[in-house]
PLY file of the C-alpha trace (Angstrom):
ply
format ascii 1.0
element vertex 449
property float x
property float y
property float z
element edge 448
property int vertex1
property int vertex2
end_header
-93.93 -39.77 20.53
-94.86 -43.50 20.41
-95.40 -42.40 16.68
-91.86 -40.84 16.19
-90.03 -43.48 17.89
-90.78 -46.66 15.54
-89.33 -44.51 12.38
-86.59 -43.18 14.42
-85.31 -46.86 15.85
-86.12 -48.66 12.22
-83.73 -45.53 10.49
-80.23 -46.58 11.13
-80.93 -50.41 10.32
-82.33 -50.26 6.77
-79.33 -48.80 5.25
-76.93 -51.63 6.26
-79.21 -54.30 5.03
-78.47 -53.22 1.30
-74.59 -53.22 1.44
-74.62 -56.68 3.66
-76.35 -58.26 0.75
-74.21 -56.85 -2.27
-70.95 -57.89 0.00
-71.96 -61.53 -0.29
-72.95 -61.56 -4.44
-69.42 -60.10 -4.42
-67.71 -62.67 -2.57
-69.71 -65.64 -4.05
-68.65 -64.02 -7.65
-64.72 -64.14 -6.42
-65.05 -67.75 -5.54
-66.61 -68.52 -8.70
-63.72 -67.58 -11.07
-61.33 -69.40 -10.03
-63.45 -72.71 -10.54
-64.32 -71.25 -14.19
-60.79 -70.97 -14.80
-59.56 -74.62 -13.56
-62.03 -75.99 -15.71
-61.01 -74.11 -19.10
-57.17 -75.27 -17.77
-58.21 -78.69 -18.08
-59.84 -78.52 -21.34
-57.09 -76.99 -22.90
-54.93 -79.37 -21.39
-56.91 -82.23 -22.57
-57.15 -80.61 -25.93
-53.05 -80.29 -26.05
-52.65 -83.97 -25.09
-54.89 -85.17 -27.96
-53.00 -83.25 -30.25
-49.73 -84.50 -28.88
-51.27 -88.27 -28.85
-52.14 -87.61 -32.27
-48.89 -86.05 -33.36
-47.18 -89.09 -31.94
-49.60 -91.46 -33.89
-49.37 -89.84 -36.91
-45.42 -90.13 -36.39
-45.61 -93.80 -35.65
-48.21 -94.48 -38.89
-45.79 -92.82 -40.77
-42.22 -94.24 -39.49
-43.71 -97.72 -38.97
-47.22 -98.42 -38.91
-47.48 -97.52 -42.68
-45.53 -100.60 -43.23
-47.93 -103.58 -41.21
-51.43 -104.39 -42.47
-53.52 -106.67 -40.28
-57.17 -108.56 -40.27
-58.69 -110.53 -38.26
-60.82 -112.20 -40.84
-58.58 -115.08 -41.45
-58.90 -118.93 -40.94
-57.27 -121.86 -40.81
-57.23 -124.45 -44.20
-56.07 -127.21 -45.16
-56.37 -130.25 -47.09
-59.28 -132.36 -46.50
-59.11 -135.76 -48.24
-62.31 -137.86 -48.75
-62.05 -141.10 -48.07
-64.17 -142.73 -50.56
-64.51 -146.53 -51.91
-63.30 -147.31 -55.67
-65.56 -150.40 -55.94
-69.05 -150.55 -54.21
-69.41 -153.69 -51.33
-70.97 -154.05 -47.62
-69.03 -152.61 -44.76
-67.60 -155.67 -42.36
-65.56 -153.63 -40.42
-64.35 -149.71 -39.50
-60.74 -149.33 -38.27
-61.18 -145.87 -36.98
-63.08 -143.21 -35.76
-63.31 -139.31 -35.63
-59.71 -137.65 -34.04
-57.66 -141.14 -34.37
-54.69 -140.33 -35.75
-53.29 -142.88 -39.06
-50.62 -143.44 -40.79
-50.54 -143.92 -44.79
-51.08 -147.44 -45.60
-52.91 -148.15 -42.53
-56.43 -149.94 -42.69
-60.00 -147.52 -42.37
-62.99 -149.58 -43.54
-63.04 -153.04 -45.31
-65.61 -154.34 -47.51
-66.76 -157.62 -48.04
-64.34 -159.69 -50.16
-66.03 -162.99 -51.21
-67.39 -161.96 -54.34
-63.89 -160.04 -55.55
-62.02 -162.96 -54.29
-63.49 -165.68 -56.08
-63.21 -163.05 -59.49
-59.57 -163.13 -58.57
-59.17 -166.31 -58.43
-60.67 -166.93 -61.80
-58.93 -164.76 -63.17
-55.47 -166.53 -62.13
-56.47 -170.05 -63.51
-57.14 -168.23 -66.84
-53.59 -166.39 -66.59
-52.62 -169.71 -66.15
-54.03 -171.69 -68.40
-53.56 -168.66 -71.45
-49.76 -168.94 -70.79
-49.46 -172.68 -71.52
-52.38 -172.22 -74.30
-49.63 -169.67 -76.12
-46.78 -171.96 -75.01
-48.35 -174.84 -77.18
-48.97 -171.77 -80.13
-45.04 -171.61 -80.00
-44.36 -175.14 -79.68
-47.04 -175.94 -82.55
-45.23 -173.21 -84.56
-41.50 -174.62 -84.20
-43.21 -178.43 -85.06
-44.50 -176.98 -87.84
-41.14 -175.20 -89.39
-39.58 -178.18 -88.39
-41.56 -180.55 -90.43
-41.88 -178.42 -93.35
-37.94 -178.19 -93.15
-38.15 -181.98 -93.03
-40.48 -182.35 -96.22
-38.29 -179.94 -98.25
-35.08 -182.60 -97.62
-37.15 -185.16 -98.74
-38.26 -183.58 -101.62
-35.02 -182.44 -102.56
-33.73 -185.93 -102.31
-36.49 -187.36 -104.20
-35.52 -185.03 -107.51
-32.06 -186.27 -106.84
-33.72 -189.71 -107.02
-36.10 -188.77 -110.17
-32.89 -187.14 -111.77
-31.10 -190.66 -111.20
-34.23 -192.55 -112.30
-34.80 -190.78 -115.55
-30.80 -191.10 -116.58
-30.98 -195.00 -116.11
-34.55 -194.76 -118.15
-32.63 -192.73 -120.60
-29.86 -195.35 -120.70
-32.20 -198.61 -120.57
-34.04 -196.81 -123.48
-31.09 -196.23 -125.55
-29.76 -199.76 -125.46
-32.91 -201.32 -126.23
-33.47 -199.39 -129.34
-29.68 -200.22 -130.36
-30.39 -203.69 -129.78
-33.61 -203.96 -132.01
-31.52 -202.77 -134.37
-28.79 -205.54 -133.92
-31.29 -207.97 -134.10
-33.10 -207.02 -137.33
-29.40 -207.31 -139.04
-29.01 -210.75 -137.25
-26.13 -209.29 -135.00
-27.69 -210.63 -131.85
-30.55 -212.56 -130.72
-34.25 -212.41 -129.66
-32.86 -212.91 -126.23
-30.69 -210.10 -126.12
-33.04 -207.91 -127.36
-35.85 -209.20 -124.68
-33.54 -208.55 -121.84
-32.57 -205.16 -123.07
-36.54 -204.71 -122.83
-36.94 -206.28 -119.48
-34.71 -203.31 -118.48
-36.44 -200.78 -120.29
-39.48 -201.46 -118.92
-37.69 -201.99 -115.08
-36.13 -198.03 -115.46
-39.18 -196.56 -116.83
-41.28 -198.14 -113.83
-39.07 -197.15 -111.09
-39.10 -193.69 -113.05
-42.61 -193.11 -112.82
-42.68 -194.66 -109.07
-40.08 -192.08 -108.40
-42.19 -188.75 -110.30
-45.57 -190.44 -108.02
-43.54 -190.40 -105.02
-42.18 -186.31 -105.10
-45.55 -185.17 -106.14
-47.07 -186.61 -103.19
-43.76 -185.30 -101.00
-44.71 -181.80 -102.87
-48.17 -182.11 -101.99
-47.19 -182.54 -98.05
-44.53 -179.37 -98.17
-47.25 -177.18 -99.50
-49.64 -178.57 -96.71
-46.55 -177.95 -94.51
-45.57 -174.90 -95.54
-49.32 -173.88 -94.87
-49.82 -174.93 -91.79
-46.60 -173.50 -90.35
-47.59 -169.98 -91.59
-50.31 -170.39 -89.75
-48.86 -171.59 -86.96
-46.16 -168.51 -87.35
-48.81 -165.94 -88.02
-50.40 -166.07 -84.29
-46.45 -165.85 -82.56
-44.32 -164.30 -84.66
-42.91 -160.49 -84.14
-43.52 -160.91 -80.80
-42.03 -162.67 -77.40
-44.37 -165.50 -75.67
-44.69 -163.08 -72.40
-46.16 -160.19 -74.66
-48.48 -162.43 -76.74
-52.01 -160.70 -76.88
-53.92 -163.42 -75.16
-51.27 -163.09 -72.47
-51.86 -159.26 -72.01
-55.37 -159.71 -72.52
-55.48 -162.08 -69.38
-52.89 -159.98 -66.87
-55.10 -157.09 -68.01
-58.21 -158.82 -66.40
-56.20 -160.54 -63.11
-54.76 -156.96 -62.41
-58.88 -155.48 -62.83
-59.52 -158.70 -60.22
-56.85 -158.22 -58.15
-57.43 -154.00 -58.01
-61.26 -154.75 -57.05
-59.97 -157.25 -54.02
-57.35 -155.14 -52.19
-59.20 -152.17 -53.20
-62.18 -153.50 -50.73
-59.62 -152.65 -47.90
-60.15 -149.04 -47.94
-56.70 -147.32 -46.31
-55.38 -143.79 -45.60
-53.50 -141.61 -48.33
-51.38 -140.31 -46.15
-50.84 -139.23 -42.25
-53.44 -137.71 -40.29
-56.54 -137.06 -38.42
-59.71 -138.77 -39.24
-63.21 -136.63 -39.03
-66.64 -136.86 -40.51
-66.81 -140.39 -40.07
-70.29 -141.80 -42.07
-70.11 -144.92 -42.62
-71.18 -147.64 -40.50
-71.17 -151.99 -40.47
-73.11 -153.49 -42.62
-73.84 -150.40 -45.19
-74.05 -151.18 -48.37
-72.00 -148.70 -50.30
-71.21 -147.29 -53.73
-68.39 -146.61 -55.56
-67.24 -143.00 -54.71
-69.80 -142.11 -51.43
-68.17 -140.59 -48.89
-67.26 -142.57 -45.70
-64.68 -140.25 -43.86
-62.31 -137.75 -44.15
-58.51 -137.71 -43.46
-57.30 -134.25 -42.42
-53.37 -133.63 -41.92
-52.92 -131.16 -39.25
-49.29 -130.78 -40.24
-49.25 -129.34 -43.29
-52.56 -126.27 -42.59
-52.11 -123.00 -43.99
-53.70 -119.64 -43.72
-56.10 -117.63 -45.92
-56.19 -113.91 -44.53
-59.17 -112.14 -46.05
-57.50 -108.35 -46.60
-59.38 -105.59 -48.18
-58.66 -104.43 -51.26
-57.23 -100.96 -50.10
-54.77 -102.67 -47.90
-52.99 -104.65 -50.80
-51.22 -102.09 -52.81
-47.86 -103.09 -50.76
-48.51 -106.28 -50.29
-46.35 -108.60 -52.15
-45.40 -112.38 -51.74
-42.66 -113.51 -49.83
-43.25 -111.07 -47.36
-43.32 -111.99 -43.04
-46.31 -112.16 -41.23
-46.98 -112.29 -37.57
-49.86 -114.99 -36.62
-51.85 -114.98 -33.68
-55.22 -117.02 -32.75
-58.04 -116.98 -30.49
-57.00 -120.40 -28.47
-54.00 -119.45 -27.49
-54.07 -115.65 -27.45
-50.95 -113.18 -28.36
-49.00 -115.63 -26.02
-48.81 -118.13 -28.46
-47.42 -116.36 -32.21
-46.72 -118.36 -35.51
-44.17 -116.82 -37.90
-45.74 -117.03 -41.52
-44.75 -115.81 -45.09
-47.11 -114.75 -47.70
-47.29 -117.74 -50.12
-49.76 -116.12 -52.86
-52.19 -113.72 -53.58
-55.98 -114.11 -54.61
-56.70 -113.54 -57.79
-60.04 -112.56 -57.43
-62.59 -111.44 -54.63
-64.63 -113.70 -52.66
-67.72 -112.30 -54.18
-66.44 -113.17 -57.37
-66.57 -116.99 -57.03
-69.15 -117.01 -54.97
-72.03 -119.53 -55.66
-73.76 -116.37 -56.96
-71.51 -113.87 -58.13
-72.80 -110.42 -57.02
-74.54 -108.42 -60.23
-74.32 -104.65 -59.45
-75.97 -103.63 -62.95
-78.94 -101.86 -60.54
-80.03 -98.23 -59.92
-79.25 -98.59 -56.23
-75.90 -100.08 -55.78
-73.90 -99.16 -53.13
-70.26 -99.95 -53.01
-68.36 -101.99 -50.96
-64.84 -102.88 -50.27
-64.32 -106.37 -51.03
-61.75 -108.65 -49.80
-58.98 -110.60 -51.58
-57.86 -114.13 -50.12
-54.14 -114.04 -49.11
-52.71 -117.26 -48.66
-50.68 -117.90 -46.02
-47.74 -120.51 -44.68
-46.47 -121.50 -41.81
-42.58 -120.73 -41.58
-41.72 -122.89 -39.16
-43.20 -126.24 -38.46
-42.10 -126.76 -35.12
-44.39 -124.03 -34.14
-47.06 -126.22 -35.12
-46.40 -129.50 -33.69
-46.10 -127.67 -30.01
-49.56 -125.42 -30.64
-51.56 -127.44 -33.10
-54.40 -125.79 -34.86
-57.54 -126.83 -36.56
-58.93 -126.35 -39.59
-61.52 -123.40 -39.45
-60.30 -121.39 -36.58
-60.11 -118.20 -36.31
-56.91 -116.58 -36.22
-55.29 -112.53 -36.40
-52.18 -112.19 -39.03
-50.40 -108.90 -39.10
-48.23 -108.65 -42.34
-44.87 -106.43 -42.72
-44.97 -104.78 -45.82
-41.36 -103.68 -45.82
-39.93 -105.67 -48.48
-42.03 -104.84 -51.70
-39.00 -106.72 -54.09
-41.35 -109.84 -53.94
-44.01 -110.68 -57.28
-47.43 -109.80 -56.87
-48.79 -112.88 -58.97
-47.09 -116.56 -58.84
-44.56 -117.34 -61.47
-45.05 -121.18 -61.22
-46.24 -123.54 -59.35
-45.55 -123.72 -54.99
-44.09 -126.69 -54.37
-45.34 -126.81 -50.72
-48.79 -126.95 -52.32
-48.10 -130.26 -53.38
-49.22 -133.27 -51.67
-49.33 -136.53 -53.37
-49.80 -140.25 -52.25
-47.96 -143.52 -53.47
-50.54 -146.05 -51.82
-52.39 -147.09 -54.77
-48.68 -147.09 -57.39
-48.01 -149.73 -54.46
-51.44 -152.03 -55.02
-50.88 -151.88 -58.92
-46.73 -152.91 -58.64
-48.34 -156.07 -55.84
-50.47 -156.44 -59.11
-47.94 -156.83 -61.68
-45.68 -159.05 -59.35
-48.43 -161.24 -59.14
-48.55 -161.51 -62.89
-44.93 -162.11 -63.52
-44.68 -165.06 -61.13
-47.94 -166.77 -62.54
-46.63 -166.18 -66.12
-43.03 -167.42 -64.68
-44.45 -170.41 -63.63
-46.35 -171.75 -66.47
-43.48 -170.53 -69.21
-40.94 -173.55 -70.65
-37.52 -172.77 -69.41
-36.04 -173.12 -72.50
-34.75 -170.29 -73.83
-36.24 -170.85 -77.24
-39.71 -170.23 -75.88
-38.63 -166.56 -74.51
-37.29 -165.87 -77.67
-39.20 -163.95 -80.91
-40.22 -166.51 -82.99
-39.12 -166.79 -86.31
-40.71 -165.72 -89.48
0 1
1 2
2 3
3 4
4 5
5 6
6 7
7 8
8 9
9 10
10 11
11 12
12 13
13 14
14 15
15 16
16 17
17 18
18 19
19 20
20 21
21 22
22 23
23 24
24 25
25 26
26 27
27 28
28 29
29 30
30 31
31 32
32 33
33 34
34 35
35 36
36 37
37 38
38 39
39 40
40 41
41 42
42 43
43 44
44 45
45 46
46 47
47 48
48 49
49 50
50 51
51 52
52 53
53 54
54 55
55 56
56 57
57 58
58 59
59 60
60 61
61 62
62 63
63 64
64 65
65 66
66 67
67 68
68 69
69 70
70 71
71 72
72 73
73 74
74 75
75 76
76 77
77 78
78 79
79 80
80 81
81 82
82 83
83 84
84 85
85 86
86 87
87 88
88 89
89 90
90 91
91 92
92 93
93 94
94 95
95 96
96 97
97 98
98 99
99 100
100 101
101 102
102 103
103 104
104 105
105 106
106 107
107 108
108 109
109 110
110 111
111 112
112 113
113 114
114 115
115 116
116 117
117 118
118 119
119 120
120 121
121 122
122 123
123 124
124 125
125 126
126 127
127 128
128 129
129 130
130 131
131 132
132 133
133 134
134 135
135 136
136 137
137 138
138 139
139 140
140 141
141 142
142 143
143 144
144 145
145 146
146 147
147 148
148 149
149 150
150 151
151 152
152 153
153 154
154 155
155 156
156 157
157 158
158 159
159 160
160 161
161 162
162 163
163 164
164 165
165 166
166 167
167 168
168 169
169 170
170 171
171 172
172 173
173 174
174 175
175 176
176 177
177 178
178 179
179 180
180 181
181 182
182 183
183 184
184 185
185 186
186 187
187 188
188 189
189 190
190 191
191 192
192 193
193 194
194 195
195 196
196 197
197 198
198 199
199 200
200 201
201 202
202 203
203 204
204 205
205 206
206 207
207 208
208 209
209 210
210 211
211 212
212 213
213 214
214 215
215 216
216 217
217 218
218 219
219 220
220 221
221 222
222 223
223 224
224 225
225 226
226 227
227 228
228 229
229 230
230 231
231 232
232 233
233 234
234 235
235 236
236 237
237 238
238 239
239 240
240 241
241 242
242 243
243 244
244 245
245 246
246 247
247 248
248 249
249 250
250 251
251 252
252 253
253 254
254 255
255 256
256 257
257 258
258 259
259 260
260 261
261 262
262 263
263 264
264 265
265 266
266 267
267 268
268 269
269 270
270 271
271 272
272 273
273 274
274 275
275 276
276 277
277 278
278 279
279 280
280 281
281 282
282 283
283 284
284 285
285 286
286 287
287 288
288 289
289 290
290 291
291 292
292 293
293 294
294 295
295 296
296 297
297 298
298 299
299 300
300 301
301 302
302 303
303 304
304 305
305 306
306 307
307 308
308 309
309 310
310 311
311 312
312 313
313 314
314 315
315 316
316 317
317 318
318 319
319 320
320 321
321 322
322 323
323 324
324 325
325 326
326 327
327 328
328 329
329 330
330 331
331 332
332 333
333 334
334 335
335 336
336 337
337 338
338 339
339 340
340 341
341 342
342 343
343 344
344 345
345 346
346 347
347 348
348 349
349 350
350 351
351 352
352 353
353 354
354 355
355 356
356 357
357 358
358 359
359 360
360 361
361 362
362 363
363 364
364 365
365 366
366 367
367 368
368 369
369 370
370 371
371 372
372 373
373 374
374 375
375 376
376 377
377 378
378 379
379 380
380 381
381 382
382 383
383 384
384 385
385 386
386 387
387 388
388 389
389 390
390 391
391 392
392 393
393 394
394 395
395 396
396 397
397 398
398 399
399 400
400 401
401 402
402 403
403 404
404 405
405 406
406 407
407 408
408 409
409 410
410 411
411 412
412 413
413 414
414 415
415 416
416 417
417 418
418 419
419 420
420 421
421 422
422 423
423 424
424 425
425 426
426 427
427 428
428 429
429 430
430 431
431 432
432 433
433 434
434 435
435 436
436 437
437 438
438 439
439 440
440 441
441 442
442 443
443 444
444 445
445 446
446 447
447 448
């Protein structure tokens, strides 16, 4: 019985063990699918809101974003002026120094001035002395017309005189030979006759005294004559102040007086000086660089765009600035002043050369220049030349020209400093020539021929 009872008691409990065990992979399998489920919900929700994000997007491109290119590959530029000497000399003193701001006119460097002061001063005594040297040309030339005048009177009155000579000779002659004749008839006497001679003789002396005398007055109006067309060949056709050895001197006191105030090197115009080289006591050259003079105000913008975005672009159009010091709080308006005309590659130091078996192209990018709008913008946020900066272009307006028509006249930028050292010049010329001239208005005057 022992035997019968262990299959009897283990009966009943074997057959419930299966259906426990499938009741649990049953309910473990209804909790799963509604996790499965959630989860394909969510993708296909996810999946729906990229689509709408990107049906959206594509609306915006199309409505508005078409119409805005943008690059961040764009930096600040501007004009950068060397400051370089026009004569050589030593450096005696430096006026300023990197980020001092100047004004045109003001004094940077100065050279040592001893050597191109004495040559000025040289140069003035010779101004000097070449005036009053062509004075005495003029003065020697209206002597000379004067005394030739003077010699023709005289020899006109001395024919007058050899006219008046030769008629009593004529007459003296005439009644002498009468009175021979008298006295071979015995009409008068030997007397007579001798005193008729006496006055013969008399007439034809003071008639060859008077031929001796206009030959040698003839002899000293040619000589006259000569000398004052010589005298009249170095001054006429042309007034005492314009003279060639007048011009020849002001040409060499303005080179003197150029190399003196040239030695005082000063700024072109306004702004900021940087890449300051020189130093006292240098001995420089003619042309080395010694600093650089950068104005802040007047900076532009060249936006590097790639080639695909410029088919709208067009000048004249807005742009939106932005740069990395101040961030998007800070924007510049800006308007499209000109478009490259080539890429960078293509005036690069070496130009790229794509005549190989394993090119690969590349989009290049075209230079867009770029100006401020509004200066005021600038003087509150000032930038510097080589900074980075974001532009965003609006591409609306395509009415604008795609290449310049003429020339920008904002890219203009011009000094007056040296016009001003070569008028100081030429004043100083026209008071030493002023000085040394004869007041007389005869000596200002074109001489005569």
């Amino acid at each position: 019985m022992s035997s019968n009872s262990n299959p009897t008691t283990a009966t009943p409990d074997a057959p419930s063990a299966v259906p426990a065990s499938a009741d649990a992979a049953a309910k473990a399998k209804q909790k799963k699918k509604p996790t499965g489920n959630k989860r394909s919900f969510l993708f296909k929700l996810l999946f729906l809101v990229v689509v709408v994000i990107a049906i959206i997007a594509g609306v915006m491109y199309y409505l508005n974003g078409r119409w805005y290119e943008s690059t961040d590959d764009a930096y600040v530029q501007g004009n950068i002026i060397q400051i370089t000497p026009q004569v050589g000399g030593t450096v005696v003193g430096i006026f300023a120094d990197d980020g001092d701001f100047v004004h045109a006119g003001d004094t940077l460097i100065r050279l040592d001035q001893t050597e191109a002061e004495v040559a000025l001063n040289e140069a003035k005594a010779a101004l000097a002395k070449t005036v009053r040297e062509v004075r005495s040309l003029y003065s020697q030339a209206s002597g000379a017309k004067a005394t030739s005048g003077a010699q023709l009177a005289m020899v006109q009155a001395q024919e007058s005189a050899v006219k008046g000579t030769k008629t009593a000779l004529d007459k003296a002659q005439a009644d002498y030979n009468r009175r021979q004749k008298l006295v071979k008839s015995g009409a008068i006497s030997e007397e007579e006759s001798a005193h008729a001679r006496d006055v013969f003789l008399q007439a034809q002396s003071q008639y060859q005294s008077a031929l001796s005398q206009l030959e040698a007055t003839r002899s000293q109006l040619t000589a006259s004559e000569q000398n004052a067309e010589v005298s009249n060949a170095l001054v006429a056709g042309t007034l005492i102040n314009q003279h060639p050895d007048i011009l020849v001197a002001e040409a060499k006191l303005k080179a003197a007086y150029l190399t003196f105030v040239r030695s005082t090197i000063t700024a072109p115009a306004d702004g900021y000086v940087a890449k300051r080289a020189a130093q006292v006591g240098q001995r420089v050259a003619a042309g080395s660089a010694m600093m650089a003079v950068v104005p802040l105000k007047n900076v532009w913008i060249y936006a590097n765009f790639k080639e695909t975005q410029m088919k709208d672009m067009r000048i004249g159009q807005p742009v939106t600035i932005t740069s990395d010091l101040y961030g998007d709080d800070v924007t510049y308006d800006g308007v499209i002043s000109s478009l490259g005309i080539g890429t960078g590659s293509a005036f690069a130091l070496l130009p790229a050369q794509n005549a190989t078996g394993n090119w690969i192209k590349i989009v290049q990018r075209i230079p867009v220049r770029v100006e401020f709008a509004k200066p005021e913008q600038l003087e509150k946020h000032p930038l510097r030349i080589g900074m980075s900066m974001f532009v965003e272009a609006d591409l609306h307006n395509t009415d604008g020209a795609v290449l310049a028509t003429g020339v920008n006249p904002n890219s203009k930028l011009q000094t007056t400093i040296y016009d001003q050292q070569v008028a100081a010049a030429d004043r100083l010329i026209a008071d030493i020539v002023q000085q040394n001239l004869a007041t007389s208005d005869a000596d200002t005057k074109k001489a005569d021929e």
